[in-house]
C-alpha atoms as one frame of an Amber mdcrd trajectory, in Angstrom:
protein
   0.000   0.000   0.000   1.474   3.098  -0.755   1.406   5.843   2.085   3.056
   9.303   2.109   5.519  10.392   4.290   4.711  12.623   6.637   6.299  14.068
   9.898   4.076  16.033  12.535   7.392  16.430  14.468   9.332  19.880  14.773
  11.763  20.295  11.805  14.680  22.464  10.792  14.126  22.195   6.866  17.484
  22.081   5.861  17.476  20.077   3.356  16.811  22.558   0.365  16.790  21.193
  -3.238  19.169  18.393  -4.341  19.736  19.634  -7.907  18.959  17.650 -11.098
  21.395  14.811 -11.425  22.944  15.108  -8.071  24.462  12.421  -5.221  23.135
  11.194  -2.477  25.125   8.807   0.121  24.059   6.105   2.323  25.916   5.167
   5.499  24.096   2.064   7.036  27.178  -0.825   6.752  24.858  -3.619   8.580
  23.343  -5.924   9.994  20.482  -7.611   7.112  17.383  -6.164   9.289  19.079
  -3.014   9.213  19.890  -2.953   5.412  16.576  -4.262   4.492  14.408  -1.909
   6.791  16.281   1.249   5.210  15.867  -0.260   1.525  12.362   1.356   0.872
  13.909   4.467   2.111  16.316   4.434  -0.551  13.876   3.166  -3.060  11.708
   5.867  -2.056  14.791   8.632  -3.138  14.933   6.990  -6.014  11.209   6.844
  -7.170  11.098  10.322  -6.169  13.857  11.671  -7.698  15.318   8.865 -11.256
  17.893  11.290 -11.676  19.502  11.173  -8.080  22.594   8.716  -7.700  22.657
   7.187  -4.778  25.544   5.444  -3.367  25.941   2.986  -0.159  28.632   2.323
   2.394  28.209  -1.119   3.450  30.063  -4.349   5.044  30.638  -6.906   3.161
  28.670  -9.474   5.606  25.614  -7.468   3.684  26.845  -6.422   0.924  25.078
  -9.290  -1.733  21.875  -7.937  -0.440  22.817  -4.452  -2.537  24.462  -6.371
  -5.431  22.181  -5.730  -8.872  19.990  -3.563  -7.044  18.474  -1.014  -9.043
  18.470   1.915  -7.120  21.728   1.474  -6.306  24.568   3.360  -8.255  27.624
   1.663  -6.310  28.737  -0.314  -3.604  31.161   1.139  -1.189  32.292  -2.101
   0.353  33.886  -1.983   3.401  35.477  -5.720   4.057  35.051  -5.970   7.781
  35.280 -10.122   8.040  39.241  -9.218   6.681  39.583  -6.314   8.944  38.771
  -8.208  12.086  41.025 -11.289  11.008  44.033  -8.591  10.313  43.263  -6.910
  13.674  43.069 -10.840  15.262  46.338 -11.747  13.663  48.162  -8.368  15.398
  48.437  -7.239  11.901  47.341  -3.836  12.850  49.192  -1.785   9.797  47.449
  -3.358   6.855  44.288  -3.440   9.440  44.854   0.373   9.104  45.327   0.195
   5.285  41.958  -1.003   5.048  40.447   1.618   6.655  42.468   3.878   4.694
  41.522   3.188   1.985  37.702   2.900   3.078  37.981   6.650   4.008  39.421
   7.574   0.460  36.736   5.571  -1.103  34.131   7.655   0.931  35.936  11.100
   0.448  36.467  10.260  -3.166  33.046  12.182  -4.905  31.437  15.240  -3.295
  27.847  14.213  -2.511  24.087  16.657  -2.340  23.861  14.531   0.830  24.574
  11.851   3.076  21.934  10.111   5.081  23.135   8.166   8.246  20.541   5.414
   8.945  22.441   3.472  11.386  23.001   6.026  14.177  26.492   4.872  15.775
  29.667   6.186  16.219  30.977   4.340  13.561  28.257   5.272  10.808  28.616
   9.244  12.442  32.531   9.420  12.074  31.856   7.711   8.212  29.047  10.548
   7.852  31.553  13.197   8.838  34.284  11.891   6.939  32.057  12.358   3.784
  32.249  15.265   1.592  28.840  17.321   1.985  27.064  20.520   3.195  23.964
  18.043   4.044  23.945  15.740   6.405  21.378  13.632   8.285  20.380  11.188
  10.811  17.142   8.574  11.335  16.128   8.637  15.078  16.512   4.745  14.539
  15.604   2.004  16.915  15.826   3.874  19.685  14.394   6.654  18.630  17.850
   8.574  18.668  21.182   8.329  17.416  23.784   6.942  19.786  27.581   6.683
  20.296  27.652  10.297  19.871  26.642   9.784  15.684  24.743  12.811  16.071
  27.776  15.440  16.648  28.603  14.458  12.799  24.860  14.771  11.080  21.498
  16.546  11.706  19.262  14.274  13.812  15.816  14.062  12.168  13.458  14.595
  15.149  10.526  11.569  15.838   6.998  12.711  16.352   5.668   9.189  17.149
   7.387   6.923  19.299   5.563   3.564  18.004   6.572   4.352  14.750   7.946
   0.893  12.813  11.802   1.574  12.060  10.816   1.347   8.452   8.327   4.149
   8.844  11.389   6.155  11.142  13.994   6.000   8.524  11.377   7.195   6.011
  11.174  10.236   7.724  14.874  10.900   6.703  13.063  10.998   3.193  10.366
  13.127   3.739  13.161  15.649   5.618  14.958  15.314   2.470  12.999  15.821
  -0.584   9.576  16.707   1.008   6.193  14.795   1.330   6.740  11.957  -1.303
   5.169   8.536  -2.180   6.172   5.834   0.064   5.829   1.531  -0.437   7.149
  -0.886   1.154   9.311  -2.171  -1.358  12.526  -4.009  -1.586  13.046  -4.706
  -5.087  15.776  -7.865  -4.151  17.507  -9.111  -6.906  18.633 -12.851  -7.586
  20.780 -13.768 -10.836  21.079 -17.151 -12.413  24.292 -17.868 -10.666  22.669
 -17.942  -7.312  19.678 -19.996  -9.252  22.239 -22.652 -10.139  23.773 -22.886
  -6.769  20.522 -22.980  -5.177  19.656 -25.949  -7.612  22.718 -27.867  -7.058
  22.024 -27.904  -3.680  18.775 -29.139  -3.538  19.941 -32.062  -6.239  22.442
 -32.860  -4.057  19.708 -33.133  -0.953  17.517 -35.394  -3.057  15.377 -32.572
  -3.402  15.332 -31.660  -6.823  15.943 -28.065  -8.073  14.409 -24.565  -8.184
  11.838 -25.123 -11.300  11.160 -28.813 -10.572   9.167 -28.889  -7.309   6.386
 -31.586  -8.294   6.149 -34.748  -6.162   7.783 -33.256  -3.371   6.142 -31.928
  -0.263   5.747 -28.480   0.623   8.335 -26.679   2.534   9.491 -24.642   5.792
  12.304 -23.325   6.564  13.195 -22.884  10.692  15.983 -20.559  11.422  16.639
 -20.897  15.001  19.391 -18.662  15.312  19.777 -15.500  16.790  22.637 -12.562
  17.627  21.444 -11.932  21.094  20.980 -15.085  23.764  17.659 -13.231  24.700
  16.493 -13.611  21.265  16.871 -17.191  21.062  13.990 -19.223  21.188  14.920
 -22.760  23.048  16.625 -25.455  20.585  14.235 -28.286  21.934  11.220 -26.178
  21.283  11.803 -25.364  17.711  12.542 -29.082  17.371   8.877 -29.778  18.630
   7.700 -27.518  16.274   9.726 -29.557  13.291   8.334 -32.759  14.299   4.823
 -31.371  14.427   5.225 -30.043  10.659   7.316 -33.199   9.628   4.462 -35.436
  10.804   1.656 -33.082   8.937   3.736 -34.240   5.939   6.273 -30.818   5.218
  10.115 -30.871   4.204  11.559 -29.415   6.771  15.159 -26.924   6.290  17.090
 -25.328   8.960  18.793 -22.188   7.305  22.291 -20.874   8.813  25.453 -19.267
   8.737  27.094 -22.607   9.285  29.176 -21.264  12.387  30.250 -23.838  14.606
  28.390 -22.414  17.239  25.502 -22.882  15.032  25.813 -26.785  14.575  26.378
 -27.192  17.979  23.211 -25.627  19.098  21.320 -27.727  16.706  22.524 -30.872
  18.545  18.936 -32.401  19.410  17.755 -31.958  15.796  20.655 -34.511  14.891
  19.810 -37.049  17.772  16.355 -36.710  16.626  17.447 -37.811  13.179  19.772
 -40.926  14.463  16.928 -41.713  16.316  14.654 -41.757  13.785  16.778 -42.829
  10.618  16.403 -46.605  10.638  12.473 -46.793  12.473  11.079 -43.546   9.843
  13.707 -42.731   7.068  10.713 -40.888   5.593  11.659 -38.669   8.671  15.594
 -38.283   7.324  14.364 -37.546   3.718  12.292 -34.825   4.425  14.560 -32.729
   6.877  17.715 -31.337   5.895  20.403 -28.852   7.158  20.960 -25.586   4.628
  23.839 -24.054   6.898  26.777 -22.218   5.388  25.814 -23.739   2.162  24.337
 -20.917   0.436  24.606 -17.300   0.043  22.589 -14.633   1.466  21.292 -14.607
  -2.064  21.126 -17.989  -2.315  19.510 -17.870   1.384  16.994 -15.602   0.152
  15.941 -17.860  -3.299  15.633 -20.413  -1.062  13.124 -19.087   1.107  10.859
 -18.153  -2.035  10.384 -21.673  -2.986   9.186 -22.136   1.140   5.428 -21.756
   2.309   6.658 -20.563   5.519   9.489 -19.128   7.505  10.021 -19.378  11.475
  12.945 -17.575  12.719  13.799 -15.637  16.044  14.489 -12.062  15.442  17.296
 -12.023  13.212  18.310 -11.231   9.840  16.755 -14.311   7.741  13.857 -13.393
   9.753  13.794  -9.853   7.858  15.015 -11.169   4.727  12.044 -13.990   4.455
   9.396 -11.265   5.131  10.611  -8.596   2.600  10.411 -11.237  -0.021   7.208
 -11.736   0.770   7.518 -15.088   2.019   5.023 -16.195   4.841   6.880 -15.312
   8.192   6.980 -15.991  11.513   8.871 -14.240  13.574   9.635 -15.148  17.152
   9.890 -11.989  19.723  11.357 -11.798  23.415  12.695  -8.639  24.455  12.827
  -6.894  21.264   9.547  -4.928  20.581   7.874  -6.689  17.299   5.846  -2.278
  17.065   8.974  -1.206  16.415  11.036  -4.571  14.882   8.978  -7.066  13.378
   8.285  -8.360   9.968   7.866  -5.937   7.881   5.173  -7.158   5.054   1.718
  -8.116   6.693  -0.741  -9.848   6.338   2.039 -12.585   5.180   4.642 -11.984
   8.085   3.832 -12.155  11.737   4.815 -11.992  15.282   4.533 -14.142  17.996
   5.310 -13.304  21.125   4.270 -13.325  25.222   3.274 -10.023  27.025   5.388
  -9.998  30.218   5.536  -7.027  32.007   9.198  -6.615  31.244   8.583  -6.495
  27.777  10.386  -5.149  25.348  13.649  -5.287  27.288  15.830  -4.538  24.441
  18.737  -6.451  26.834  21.208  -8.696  25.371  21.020 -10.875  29.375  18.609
 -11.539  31.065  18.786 -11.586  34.741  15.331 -13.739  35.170  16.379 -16.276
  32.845  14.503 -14.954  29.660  11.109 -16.231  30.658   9.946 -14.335  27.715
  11.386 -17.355  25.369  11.421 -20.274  27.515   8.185 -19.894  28.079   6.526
 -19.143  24.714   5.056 -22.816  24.457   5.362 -24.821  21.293   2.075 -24.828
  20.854   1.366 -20.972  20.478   4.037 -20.855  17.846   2.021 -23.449  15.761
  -0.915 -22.192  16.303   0.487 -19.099  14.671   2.374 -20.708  11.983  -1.111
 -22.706  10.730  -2.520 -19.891  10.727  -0.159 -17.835   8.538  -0.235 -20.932
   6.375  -3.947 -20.174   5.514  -3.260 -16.762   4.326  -3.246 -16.514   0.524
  -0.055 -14.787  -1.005   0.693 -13.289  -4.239   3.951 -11.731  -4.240   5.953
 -14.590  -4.355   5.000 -15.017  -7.815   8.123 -11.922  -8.782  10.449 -14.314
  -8.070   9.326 -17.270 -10.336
């Protein structure tokens, strides 16, 4: 639905004209939720304005999500998985080369504006670094930018509180270039590279491939991983939730990074498996580990060939629900107003109401009753219910 941005909020009205054909720079370097909840933002610009370039600082860990894009003009890449593994290895000179040369990359064009839509220190020294008159700052998650980001930009002030962070950043916009059409769109791009690996995957799974899903059972993908230990939902009871869906007859994939850490967690899924492999093979055939195989990309392709998506709140989570993807996303102390999936009536929440909630705490000193007590059931529940809900936007990426 399209909306238009408004802001009932005090505002300084800075932001002038951006002349015809001129630059505009985005510093947001991560994490997926992040990148994805500023994209109709950016699309927005764009839409607005065809003859505005826009360029974006971003990590590599995020960076495939921008690849192809349409709106985007060019990647500034900043490669922080080799950074951190130069600064872990005491290599600290060529660690500083990379930033180096990050900075020069940044100071390179002279830009009509620079939008900071992470709020941070480290997106606020990037925003000052960059060469323009124009600079501002979303009131982000919080509602304001921390880490001292706003001594480098203009903070654009929030009039509503409950405001979704996709609605926040698109107040940037509307401080920008005025009161303009806004949609929640993504516009994610897959090429037939990621196709192909997608497809040998599957083959090699038994599964088949992308265009060849007759015979086989329909599909959901569990992601039950998350950054924060609050976030995470418990192991056993997402495995409760598998063998519920297994024995109504789905495939069953569990998405991941394929960090150690990852396959460890996922420890009763396997005993379930040797359990079950020699009394219901069926069992073995239809559930199968996706972690570290694929891209984000690939990740992403993946999901649109799903009927549903459960995840904690994480970055899969985001990605599944921007596609357009049925998703269910699992909430403990992060606020689903604020942080949820962004594309109802397809993507949900599901979540208790404790009084202590939203938290937005990375411990918990209760022992995150918010998770550990969010019963199996009430997830399913959910999830069978999502599954009812017709979809149609899938269909783009057929």
């Amino acid at each position: 639905m399209e909306t238009v941005i408004k802001n009932s909020g005090s505002s300084t009205r800075r932001s002038g004209k951006i002349p015809v054909g001129g630059a505009v720079l985005i510093v947001l370097l991560g994490r997926i939720g992040d990148v994805i909840f500023t994209l109709p933002s950016v699309i927005a610009i764009k839409n607005a304005r065809p003859d505005i370039e826009i360029d974006w600082i971003i990590e590599d860990r995020c960076a495939d999500l921008l690849l192809d894009h349409p709106v985007i003009s060019h990647r500034i890449v900043f490669h922080r998985s080799e950074y951190q593994s130069l600064v872990k290895k005491k290599k600290y000179r060529e660690a500083f080369c990379l930033l180096r040369d990050l900075v020069r990359r940044v100071r390179k064009k002279k830009y009509d504006a620079v939008l900071d839509f992470q709020g941070l220190l480290k997106s606020g020294v990037l925003t000052g670094l960059a060469r323009s008159s124009l600079k501002l700052g979303s009131p982000s998650t919080y509602g304001r930018m921390r880490e001292g980001a706003a001594l480098f930009s203009l903070q654009v002030p929030l009039s509503d509180p409950g405001l979704h962070l996709i609605d926040r950043h698109a107040l940037v916009v509307r401080e920008l270039l005025g009161d303009v059409p806004f949609t929640r769109e993504f516009f994610l791009a897959f090429s037939e590279e990621d196709r192909i690996k997608v497809d040998d995957v599957l083959s090699h799974k038994g599964w088949g491939n992308m265009n060849s899903p007759t015979g086989l059972s329909p599909l959901i993908l569990l992601h039950p991983f998350a950054s924060w230990e609050t976030r995470q939902w418990p192991m056993a009871s997402f495995l409760e939730t598998a063998i519920y869906f297994l024995k109504k007859g789905y495939r069953i994939g569990i998405i991941g990074g394929g960090e150690k850490s990852q396959w460890d967690l996922l420890a009763p899924f396997r005993e379930y498996l040797e359990k079950t492999e020699k009394t219901e093979p069926d069992i073995t055939t239809r559930m199968k580990f996706f972690l570290g195989e694929l891209s984000l990309r690939g990740t992403g392709l993946l999901m649109t060939r799903s009927e549903l998506v459960i995840a904690d709140d994480s970055g899969p989570m985001h990605l599944a629900s921007a596609l357009g993807v049925r998703t269910l996303g699992i909430f403990g102390p992060t606020d689903p107003v604020r942080l949820g999936p962004s594309y109802p009536p397809g993507s949900r929440s599901v979540h208790l109401d404790l009084l202590c909630q939203p938290c937005m705490k990375r411990r918990c000193p209760i022992g995150t009753l918010c998770m550990t007590n969010l019963s199996p059931e009430n997830v399913i529940r959910e999830a069978e219910d999502l599954l009812s809900v017709p979809l149609a936007k899938q269909d783009r990426y057929d």
